[in-house]
ZANUKOL-834543 format. One record per residue: x, y, z of N, C-alpha, C in turn. Coordinates in steps of 0.2 Angstrom, whole numbers, plus 5000, padded with zeros to 4 digits. Each point is the difference from the previous one (the first is absolute). Layout:
% residues N
XYZXYZXYZ/...
% end
This chain:
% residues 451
420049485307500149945004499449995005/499649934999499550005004500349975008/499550025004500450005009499949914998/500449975006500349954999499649965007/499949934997499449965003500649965003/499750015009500249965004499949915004/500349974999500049965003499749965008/499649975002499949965005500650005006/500050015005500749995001500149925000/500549955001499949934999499949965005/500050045009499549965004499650005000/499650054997499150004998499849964996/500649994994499649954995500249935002/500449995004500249925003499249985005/499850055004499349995002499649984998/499950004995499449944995500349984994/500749965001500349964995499649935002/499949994992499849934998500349964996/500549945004500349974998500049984993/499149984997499849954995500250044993/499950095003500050034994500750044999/500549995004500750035001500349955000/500349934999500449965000500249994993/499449984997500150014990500350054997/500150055004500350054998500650025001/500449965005500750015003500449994992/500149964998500349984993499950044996/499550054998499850034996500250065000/499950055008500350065000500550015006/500750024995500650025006500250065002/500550005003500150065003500150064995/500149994991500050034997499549974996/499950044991499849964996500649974995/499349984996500549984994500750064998/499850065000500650024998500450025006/499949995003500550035007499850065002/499350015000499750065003500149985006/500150055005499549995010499550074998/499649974998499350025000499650045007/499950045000499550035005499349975000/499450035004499549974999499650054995/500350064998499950054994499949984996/500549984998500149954992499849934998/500149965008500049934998499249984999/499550035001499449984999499850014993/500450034995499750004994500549964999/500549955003500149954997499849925002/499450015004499949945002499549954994/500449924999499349994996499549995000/499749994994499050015000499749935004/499650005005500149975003500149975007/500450045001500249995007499950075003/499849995006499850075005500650055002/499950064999500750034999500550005009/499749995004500249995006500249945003/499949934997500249965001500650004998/500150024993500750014998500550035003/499850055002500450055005500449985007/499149945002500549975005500749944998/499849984996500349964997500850014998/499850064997500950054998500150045007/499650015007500350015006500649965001/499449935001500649965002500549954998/500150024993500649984996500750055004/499850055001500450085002500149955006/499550005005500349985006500749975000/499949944998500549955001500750044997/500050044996500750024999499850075005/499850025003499950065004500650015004/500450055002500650045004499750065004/499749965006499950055007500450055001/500450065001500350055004500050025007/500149975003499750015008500250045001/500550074997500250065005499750054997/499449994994499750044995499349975003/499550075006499349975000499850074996/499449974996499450064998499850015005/499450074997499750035007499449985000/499949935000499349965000500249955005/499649995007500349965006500149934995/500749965005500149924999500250004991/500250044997500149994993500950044998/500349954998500650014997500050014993/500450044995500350004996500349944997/499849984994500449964999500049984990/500149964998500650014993499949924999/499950004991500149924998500550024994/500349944999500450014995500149934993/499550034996499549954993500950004996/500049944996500650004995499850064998/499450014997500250094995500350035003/500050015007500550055003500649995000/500349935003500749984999500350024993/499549994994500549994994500250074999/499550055004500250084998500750015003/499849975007500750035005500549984997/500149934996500649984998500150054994/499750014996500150044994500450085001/499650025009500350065001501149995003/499749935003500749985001500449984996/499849994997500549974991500250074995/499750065000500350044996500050075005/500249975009500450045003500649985001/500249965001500249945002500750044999/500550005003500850034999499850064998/499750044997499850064995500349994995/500349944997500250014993499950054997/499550014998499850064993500450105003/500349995006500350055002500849995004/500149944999500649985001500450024998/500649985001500650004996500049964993/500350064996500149994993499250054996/499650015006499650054994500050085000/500550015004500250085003500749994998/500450055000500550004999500450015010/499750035005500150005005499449975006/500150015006499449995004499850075001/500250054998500250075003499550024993/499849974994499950034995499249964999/499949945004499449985000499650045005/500350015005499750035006499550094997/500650034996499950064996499349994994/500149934998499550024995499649945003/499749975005499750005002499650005006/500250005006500050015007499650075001/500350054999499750064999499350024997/500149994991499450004999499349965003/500349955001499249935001499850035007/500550025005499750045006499750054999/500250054996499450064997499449964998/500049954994499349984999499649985007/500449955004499649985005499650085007/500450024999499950065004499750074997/500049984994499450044997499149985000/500249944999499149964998499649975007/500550005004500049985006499650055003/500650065000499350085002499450014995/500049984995499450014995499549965002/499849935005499849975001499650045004/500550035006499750035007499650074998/500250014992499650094999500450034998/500749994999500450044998499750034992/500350074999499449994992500750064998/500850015001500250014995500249954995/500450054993500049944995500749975001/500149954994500349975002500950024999/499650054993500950044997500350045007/499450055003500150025003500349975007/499749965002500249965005500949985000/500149964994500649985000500550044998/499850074996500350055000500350025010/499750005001500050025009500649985003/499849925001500549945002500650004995/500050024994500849984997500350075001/499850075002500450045001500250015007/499549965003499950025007499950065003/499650024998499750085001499349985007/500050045004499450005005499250004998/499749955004499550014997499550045002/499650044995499550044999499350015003/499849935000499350015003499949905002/499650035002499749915005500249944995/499850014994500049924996500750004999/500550074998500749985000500249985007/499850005004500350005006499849905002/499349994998500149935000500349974997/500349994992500349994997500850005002/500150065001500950015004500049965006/499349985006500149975004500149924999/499649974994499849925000500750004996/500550054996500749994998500549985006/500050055006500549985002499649955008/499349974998499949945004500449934996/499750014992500549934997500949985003/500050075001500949995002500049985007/499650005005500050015006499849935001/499649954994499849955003500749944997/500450024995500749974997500250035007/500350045002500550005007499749965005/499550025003499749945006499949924996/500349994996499649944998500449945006/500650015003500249935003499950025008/499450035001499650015007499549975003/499749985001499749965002499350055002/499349975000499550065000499850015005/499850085003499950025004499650045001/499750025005499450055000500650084997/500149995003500550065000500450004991/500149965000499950014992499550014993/499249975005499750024996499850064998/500250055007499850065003500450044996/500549995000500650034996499850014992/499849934998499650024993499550034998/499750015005499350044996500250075003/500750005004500050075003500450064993/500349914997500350064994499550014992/499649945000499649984996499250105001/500249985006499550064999500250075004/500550024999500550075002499550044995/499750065005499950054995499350014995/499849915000499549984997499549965003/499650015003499649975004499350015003/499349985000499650024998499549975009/499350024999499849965006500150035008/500350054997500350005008500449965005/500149964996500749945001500950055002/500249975002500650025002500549944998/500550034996500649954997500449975006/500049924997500449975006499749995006/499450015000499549975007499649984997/499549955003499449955001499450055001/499649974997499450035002499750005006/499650045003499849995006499250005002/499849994992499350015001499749944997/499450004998499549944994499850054996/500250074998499450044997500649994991/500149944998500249994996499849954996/499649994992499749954998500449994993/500149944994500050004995499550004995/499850034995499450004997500049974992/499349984998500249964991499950074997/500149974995499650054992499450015001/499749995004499450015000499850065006/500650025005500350025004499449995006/499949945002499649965005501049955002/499450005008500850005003500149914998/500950005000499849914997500649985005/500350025006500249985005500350055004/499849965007500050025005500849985006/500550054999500449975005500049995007/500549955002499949995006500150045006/499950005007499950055003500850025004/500050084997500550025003500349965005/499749985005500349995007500449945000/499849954996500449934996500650024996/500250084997500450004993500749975005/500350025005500649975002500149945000/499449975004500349904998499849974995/499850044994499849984994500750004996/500350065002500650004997500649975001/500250015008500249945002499949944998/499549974998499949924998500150044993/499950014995500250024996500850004998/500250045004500949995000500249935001/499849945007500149975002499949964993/499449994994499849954995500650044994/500450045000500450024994500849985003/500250015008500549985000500149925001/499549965002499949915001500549984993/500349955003500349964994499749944999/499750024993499749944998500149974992/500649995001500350004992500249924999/499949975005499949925000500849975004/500350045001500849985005499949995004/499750055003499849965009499550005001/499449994996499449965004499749984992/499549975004499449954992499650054999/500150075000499650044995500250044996/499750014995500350064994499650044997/500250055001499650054997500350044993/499949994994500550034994500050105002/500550004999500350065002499450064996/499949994995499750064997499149985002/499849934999499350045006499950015007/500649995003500250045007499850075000/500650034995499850094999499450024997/499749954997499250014997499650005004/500049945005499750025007500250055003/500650045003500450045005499550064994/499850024995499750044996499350015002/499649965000499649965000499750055006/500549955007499650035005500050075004/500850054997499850074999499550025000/499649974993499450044997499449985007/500149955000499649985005499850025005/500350025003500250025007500150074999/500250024997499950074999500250035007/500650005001500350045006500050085000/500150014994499950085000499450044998/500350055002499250054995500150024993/500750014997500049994993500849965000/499949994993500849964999500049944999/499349975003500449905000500049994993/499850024995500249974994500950014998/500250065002500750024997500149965005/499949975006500649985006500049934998/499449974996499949945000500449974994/500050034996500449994993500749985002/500250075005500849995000500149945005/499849985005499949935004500249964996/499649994994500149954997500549994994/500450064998500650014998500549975007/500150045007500549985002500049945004/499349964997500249905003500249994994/499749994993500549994996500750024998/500250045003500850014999500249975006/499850005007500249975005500149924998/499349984997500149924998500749984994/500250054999500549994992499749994996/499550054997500050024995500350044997/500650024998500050074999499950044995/499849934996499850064992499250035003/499850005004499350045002500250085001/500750025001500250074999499650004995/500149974995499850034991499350005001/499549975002499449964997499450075003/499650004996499550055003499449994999/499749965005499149985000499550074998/500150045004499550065001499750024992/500450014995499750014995499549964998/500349954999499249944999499549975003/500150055008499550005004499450034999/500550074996499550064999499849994994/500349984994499649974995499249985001/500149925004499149995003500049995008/499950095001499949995009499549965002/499450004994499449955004500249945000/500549984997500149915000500449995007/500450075003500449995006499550005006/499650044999499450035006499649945000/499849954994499549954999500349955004/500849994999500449955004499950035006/499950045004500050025008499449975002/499450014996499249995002499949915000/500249984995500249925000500149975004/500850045004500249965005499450015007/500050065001499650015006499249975000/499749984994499449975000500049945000/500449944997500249935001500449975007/499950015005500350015006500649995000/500150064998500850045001500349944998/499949984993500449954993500750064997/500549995003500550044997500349994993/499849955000500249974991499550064994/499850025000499650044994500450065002/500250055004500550055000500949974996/499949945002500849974999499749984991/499849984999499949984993500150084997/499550034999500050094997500750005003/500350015003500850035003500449974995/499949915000500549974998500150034992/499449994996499750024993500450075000/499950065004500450064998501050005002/500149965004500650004999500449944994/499549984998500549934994499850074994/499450074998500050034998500650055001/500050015003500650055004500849974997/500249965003500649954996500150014994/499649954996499950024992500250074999/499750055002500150074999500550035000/500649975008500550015000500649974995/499649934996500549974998500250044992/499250024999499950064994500750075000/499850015004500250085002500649985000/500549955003500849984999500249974994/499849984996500149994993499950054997/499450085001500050044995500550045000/500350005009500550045002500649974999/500349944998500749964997500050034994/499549984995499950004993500150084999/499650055005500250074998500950035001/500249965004500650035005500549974994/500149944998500249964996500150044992/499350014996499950064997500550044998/499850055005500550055000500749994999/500249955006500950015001500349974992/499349974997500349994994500150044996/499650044998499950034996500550085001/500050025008500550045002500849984998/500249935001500549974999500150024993/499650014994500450024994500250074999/499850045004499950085000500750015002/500550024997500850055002499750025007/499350035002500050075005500049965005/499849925000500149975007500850005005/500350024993500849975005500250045003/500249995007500250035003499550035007/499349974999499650045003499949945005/499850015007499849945005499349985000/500149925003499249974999499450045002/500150045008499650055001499850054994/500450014997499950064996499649994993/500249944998499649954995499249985002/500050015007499449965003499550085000/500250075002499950045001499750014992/500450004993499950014996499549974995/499849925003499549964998499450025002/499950045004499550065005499850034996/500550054998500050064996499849994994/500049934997499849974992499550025002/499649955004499249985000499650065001/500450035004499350075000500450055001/499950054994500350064997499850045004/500350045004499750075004500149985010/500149945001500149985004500650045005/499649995005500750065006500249935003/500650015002500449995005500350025005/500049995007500250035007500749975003/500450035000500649975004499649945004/499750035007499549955005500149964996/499449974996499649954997500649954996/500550044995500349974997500649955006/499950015007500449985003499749955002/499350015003499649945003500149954993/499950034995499749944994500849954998/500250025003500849994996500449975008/499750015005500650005008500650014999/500050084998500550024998500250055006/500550005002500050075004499750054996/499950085004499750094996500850004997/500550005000500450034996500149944995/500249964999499949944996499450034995/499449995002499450004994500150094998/500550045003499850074997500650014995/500549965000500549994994499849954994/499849955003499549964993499550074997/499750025004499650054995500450104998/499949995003500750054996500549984994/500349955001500449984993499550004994/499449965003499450014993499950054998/499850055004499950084997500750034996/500749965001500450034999500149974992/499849945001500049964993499350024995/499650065002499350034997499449945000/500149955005499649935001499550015003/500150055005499650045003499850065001/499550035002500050095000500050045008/500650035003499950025006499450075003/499749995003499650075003499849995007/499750055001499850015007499650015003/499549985005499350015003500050095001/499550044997500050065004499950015006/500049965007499650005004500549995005/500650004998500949995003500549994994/500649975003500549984997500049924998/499649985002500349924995500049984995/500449954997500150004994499549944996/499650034994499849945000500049984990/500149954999500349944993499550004997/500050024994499349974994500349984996/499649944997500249964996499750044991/500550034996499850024997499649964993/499750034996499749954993500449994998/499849954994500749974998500749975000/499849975006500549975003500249964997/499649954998500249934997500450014993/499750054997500450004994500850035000/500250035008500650034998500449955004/499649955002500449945002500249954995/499850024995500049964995500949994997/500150045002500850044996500549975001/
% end
């Protein structure tokens, strides 16, 4: 990736604008292009035409941006007299509308594609929270795998060493940010997140659930030259404070003439974690979950399910490229909100995948179970446990786990599994390392279901 060519800031280049040769071009180049790019000065210069000076254009597509430009007055950068602020090109609207349209009520997880609410939550609430709490700590460095990882979290066994231990921690931040979701933000909240986000895991010399108290903290590129400098300790309080202040403001268009669409609010509220960098380690896991608990706050709730961090981590330089953009175009927040918008309309799609594959499988099954004599009699848990035991031969089972995955009470899920070892469905034994009992699903399962 070659380092990334910065731009003039745009009152340096208003200093010697020349009307004769910037006016002709207001028509010509807007706030986007032709395709609905918002172009950085990285890119756009290789698309300027032959003929015209590439700087002129520039300014020209400045101040197209201007006129739709969205000041934030409670968001200042660490560059005197300059705020943050945000445009919003149709390509963007069409996205948000797109993400609004197939979140919109959750259809595709509503009623009528589960047989219960109890049985959507089980096959998918839990896993998508592993995914998101796995790749999430894989971003930060986490470097267990992934089997093992989800092995962890579905048995509920303690974690082993630092990467399971961020993994186990971003698990029960997802849940912490769905309970706080109808709170309004607070320092004290924020503090609370990173305090769980980095329990036991934390690096720097940082201390979980406190601010930094120093500057001896920098971000660095791929090239690992530093590519930004947070702002000074001694500010992080009223920064966050105005920070809380721009995420609890109501600007939903009821009681004032401004709007701000819910999901680049959190993109912002994402945004300016990284920015700002309050802590010595963690602002990536604390910033993510922020941005989970404004969308569930704003009523989203299909975002329980949605999980960005994987397709962050897929192309981290295209996330890290969107931070250097914003901060080199004078604090232009539209180039983070674009890359953000793009990985969650990719995110959706993903979920919309996953919940079809998981109908179509679930569905499958009760069919094909339905013809078998050996289903009668036996309960939907026990069916669901057995749909397990098909897919992967040699699989254990834990009372625990079978009761998390099932919210079943321990005595509950330990009679569904004992009835199956008594029906030979399952094979009982025992850890040598105590008495508990643990369920294998034996080979050839499928075939004696058949009967």
């Amino acid at each position: 990736m070659a380092r990334i060519r910065k731009p003039k800031p745009f009152l340096t280049l208003m200093e010697s604008f020349n009307p004769s040769k910037i006016l002709p071009l207001l028509g010509r180049y807007g706030a986007t292009d032709g395709a609905g790019q918002y172009l950085h000065w990285d890119k756009f210069i290789w698309r300027v035409e032959k003929g015209v000076a590439e700087e002129d254009a520039w300014v020209a597509t400045k101040l197209a941006r201007q006129t739709i430009s969205k000041k934030i007055a409670l968001l200042k950068a660490d560059t005197p007299e300059l705020n943050f602020s945000y445009c919003m090109p149709n390509s963007l609207f069409a996205q948000l509308h797109y993400i609004d349209k197939v979140t919109g009520g959750g259809h595709a997880i509503g009623d009528g594609s589960f047989i219960t609410a109890r049985e959507k939550d089980r096959y998918l609430v839990r896993n998508l929270m592993m995914e998101e709490a796995i790749t999430s700590s894989q971003l930060e460095g986490a470097s267990t795998t992934r089997k093992v990882a989800k092995e962890m979290l579905e048995s509920n066994r303690k974690p082993t060493d630092k990467s399971e231990q961020m993994i186990f921690n971003n698990f029960l931040l997802m849940k912490k940010a769905v309970e706080r979701k109808d709170e309004p933000l607070s320092i004290e909240l924020i503090l609370e997140l990173h305090a769980i986000a980095t329990y036991k895991a934390i690096d720097n010399d940082a201390v979980s659930g406190e601010l930094r108290i120093d500057n001896n903290v920098t971000v660095a590129d791929m090239y690992n030259e530093i590519a930004h400098e947070p702002p000074c300790a001694s500010t992080l309080k009223e920064r966050l404070q105005e920070l809380c202040a721009f995420a609890n403001e109501c600007d939903d268009g009821a009681e004032s003439d401004r709007f701000i669409h819910p999901l680049v609010k959190a993109i912002i509220l994402h945004f300016m974690i990284g920015y700002t960098h309050p802590f010595g380690d963690g602002n990536g896991r604390t910033a993510r979950a922020l941005f989970y608990w404004f969308m569930l706050r704003s009523g989203y709730w299909l975002f329980e399910y949605v999980s960005i961090s994987k397709l962050i981590q897929e192309k981290r330089s295209d996330y890290d490229t969107a931070y250097v953009y914003t901060e080199t175009d004078d604090f232009d927040l539209t180039y983070f909100i674009y890359h953000q918008v793009d990985v969650v309309t990719k995110a959706v799609n993903s979920l919309h995948d996953h919940i079809e594959a998981k109908k179509s499988d679930f569905y499958q099954f009760m069919e094909w179970i339905d013809k078998s004599s050996v289903s009668k009699g036996l309960k939907r848990g026990q069916l669901e446990i057995l749909k397990e035991a098909v897919k992967q031969p040699g699989k254990t089972f834990t009372v625990k786990q079978v009761s998390l995955d099932l919210d079943v009470n321990e005595n509950t899920a330990r009679t569904y599994l004992n009835q199956l070892v008594e029906q030979k469905f399952l094979m009982a034994s025992k850890y040598k390392s105590n008495k508990a009992i643990i369920y294998l699903a034996p080979a050839g399962l499928r075939e004696r279901l058949k009967v």
